[in-house]
C-alpha positions in Angstrom: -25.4 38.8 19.9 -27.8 35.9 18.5 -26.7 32.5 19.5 -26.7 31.4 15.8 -23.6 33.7 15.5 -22.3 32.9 18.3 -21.7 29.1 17.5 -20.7 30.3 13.8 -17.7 32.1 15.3 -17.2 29.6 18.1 -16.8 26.8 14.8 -14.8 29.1 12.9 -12.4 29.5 16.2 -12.4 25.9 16.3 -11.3 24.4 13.3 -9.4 27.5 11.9 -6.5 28.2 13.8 -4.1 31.1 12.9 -0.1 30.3 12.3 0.3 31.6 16.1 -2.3 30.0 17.2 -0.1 26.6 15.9 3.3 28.0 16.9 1.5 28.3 20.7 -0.2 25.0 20.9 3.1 23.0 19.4 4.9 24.1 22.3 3.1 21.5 24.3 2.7 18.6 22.5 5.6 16.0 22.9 8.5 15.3 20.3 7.9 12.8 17.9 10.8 10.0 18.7 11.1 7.5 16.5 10.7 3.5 16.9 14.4 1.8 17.3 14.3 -0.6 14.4 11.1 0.4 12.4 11.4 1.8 9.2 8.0 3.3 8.6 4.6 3.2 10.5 1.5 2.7 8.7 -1.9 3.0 10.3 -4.8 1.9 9.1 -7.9 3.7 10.5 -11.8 4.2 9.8 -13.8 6.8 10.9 -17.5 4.5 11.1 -17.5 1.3 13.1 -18.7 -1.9 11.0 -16.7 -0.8 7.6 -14.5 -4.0 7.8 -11.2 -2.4 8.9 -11.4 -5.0 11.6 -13.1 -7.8 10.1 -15.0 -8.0 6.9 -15.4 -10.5 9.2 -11.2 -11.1 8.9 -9.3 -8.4 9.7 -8.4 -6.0 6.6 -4.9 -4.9 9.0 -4.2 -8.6 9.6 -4.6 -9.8 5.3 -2.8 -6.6 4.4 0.2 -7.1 7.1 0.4 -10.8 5.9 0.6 -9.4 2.1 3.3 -7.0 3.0 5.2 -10.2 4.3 4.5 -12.6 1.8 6.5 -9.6 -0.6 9.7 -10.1 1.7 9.4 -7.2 4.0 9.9 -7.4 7.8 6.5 -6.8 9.3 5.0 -5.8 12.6 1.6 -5.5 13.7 0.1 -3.6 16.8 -3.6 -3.9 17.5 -4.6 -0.6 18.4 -7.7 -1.3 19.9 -7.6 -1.4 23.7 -11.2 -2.2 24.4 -12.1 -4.7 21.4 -8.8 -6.5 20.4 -8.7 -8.9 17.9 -5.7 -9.7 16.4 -4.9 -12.5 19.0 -7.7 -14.2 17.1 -6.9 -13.7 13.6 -3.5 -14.2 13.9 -3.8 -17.1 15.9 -1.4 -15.6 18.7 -3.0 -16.2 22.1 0.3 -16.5 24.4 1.7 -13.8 26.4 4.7 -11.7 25.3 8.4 -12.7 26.6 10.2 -9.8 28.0 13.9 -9.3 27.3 16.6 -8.1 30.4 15.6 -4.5 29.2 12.8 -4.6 30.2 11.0 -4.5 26.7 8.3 -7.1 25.4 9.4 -9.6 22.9 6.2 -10.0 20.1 4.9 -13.5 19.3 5.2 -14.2 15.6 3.0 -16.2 13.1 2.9 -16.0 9.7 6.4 -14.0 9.8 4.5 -11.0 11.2 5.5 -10.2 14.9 2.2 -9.1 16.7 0.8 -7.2 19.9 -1.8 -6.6 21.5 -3.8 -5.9 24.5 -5.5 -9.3 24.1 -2.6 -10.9 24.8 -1.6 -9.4 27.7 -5.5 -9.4 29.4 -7.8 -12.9 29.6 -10.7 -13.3 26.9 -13.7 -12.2 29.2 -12.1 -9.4 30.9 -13.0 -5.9 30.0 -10.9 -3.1 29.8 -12.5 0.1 31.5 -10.1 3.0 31.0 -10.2 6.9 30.7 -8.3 7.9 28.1 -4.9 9.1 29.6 -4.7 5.0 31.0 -5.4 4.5 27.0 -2.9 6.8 25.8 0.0 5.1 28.2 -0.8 1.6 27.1 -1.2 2.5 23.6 2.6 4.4 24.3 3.7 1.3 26.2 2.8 -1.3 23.3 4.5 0.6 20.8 7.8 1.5 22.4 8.2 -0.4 25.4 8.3 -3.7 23.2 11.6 -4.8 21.5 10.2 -4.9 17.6 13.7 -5.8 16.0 14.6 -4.9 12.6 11.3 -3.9 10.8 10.4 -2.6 7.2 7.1 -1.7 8.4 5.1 -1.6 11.2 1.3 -1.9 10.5 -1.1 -0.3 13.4 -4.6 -1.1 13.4 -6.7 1.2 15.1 -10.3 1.7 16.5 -12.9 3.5 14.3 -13.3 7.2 14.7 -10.7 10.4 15.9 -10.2 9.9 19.7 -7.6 8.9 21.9 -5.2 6.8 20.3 -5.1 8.2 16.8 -3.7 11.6 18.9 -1.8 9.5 20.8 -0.3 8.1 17.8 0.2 11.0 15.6 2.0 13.2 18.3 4.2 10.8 19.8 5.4 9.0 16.7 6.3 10.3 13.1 3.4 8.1 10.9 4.8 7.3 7.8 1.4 7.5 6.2 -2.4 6.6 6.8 -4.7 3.9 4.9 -8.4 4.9 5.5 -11.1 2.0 4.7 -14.6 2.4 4.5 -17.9 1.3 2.4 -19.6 2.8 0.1 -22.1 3.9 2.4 -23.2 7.5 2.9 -23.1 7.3 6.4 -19.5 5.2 6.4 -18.3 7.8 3.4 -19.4 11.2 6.0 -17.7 9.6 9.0 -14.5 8.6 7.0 -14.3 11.9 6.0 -13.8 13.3 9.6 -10.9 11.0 10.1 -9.4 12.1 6.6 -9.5 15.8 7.9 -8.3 14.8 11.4 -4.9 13.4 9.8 -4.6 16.6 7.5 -4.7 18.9 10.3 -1.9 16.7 12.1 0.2 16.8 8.8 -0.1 12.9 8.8 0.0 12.2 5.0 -3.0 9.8 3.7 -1.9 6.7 1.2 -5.5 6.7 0.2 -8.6 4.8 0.8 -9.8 1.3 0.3 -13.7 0.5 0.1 -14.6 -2.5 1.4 -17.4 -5.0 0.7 -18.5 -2.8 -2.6 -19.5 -6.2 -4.2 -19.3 -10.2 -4.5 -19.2 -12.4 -6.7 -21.7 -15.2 -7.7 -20.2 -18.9 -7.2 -22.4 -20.0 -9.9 -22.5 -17.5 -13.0 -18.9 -15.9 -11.5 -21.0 -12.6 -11.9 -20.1 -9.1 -10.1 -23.1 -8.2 -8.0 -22.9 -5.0 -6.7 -24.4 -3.2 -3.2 -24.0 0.2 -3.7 -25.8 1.7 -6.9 -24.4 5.3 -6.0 -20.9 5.9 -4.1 -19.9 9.0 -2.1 -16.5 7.5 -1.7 -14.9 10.6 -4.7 -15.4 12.8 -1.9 -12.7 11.0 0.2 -8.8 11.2 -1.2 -7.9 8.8 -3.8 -9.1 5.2 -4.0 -6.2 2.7 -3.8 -8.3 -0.5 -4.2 -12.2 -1.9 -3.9 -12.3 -5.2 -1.9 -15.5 -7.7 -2.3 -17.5 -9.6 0.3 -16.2 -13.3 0.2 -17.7 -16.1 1.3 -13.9 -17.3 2.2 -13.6 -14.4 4.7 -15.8 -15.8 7.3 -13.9 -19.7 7.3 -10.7 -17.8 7.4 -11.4 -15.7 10.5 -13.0 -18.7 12.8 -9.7 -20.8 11.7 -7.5 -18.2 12.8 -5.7 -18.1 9.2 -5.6 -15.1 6.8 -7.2 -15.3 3.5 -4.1 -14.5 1.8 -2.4 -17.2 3.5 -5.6 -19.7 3.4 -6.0 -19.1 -0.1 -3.1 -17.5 -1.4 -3.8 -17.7 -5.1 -7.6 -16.4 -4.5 -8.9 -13.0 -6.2 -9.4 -12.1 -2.9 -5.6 -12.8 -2.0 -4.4 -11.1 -5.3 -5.9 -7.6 -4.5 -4.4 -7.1 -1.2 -0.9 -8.6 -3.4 -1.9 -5.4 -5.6 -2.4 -3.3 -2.4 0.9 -4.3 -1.0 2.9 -3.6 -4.2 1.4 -0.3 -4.4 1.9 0.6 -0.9 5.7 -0.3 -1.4 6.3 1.7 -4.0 4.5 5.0 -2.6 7.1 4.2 0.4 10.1 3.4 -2.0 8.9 7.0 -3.5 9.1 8.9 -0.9 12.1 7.3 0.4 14.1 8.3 -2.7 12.4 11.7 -2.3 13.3 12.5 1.3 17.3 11.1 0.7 17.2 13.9 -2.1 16.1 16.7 0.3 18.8 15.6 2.8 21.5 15.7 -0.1 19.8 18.9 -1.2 20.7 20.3 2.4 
């Protein structure tokens, strides 16, 4: 058999598994439990590095959580990212978490979002330098071994492309829904893409995507430049919002202050107050949707 055909088949084995195929794997993965307290999980995920998920340079997890918030809901956040936290620094949370008489960590709050993260738990310098079963457990241990309360949402920011803790995520706990950002770039587009069919495959339903530094605009003709003359971004699922590069961003993220709390009445601050809204209603919608099935039933 030519080795052209060989890897043709061995692809199609790969990524097209038959409903047995399924029904045998499922057997080992573990239950999905649910988080005592937390209504619904949203993570926000890229597949390319550099797309300003993180930090445009402020984090886009951090403004959106904040926005969430500022609309009345009860917000966590959990920094995802073992090796590169950031969120101590964004949020301006540096201390340590208290632990309760169970046992469970007790998140610092600012900004009325409670937040962990590895960074608060390891010193500035240190590196992390883990194998992924150590990241899977911490990633396990941040999200249920911590007392969250009662939450409306818990927001998980996660580290760019489809490895450890995005599986992690998706097979120990039911994901409400996923929020993909990327640019308009060809090569951010193709990568977000992967992550987009990751989720599909793990029945993890996608909120839609938001492209990031698209555009500015001029301080002194208040014109909209934009970067990208052609965007690849209609091959990814629906576009929930387009985000510009602002010069406020980078003040914002050395002070260790949101820009929607910085500059709350910004253009800036008013997308990710459309973004919020939006994203509340798709989970007020499917809310209404799921008590109907159960009635149904």
């Amino acid at each position: 058999m030519e080795p052209l055909l060989i890897n043709t088949i061995w692809r199609s084995f790969a990524t097209k598994l038959t409903p047995s195929q399924v029904t045998l794997m499922a057997r080992g993965l573990p239950k999905k439990q649910p988080i005592t307290g937390v209504q619904d999980i949203i993570v926000v995920a890229s597949g390319k590095g550099g797309v300003g998920k993180s930090t445009v340079a402020v984090l886009f997890t951090v403004n959106f959580a904040c926005s969430l918030a500022r609309l009345g809901k009860r917000v966590g956040l959990l920094d995802g990212d073992i090796f590169g936290p950031t969120i101590p620094l964004l949020m301006n949370v540096h201390g340590e978490p208290g632990v309760n008489d169970k046992n469970l960590m007790i998140p610092p709050q600012n900004y009325n979002v409670k937040c962990l993260s590895m960074g608060m738990l390891t010193p500035v310098e240190a590196s992390v330098i883990w194998r992924g079963p150590l990241v899977m457990s911490a990633i396990q241990r941040l999200l249920k071994g911590t007392d969250w309360g009662l939450l409306d949402v818990l927001v998980i920011d996660t580290p760019p492309g489809t490895g450890d803790v995005h599986l992690s995520l998706s097979q120990h706990t039911p994901i409400t829904g996923v929020i993909l950002v990327t640019t308009p770039h060809t090569a951010a587009v193709q990568v977000t893409l992967k992550g987009a069919r990751m989720y599909e495959k793990l029945n993890v339903p996608i909120f839609g995507v938001v492209e990031n530094m698209k555009y500015t605009i001029c301080q002194n003709c208040n014109q909209r430049l934009e970067f990208f003359k052609d965007s690849r971004i209609s091959s990814l699922p629906r576009k929930l919002i387009s985000l510009p590069l602002d010069s406020q961003i980078a003040d914002s993220n050395e002070s260790g202050v949101p820009v929607v709390i910085k500059y709350p009445d910004s253009k800036y601050s008013n997308l990710f107050t459309q973004l919020a809204e939006e994203i509340t209603q798709i989970l007020t919608e499917q809310r209404c949707k799921q008590n109907q099935n159960n009635s149904a039933h």
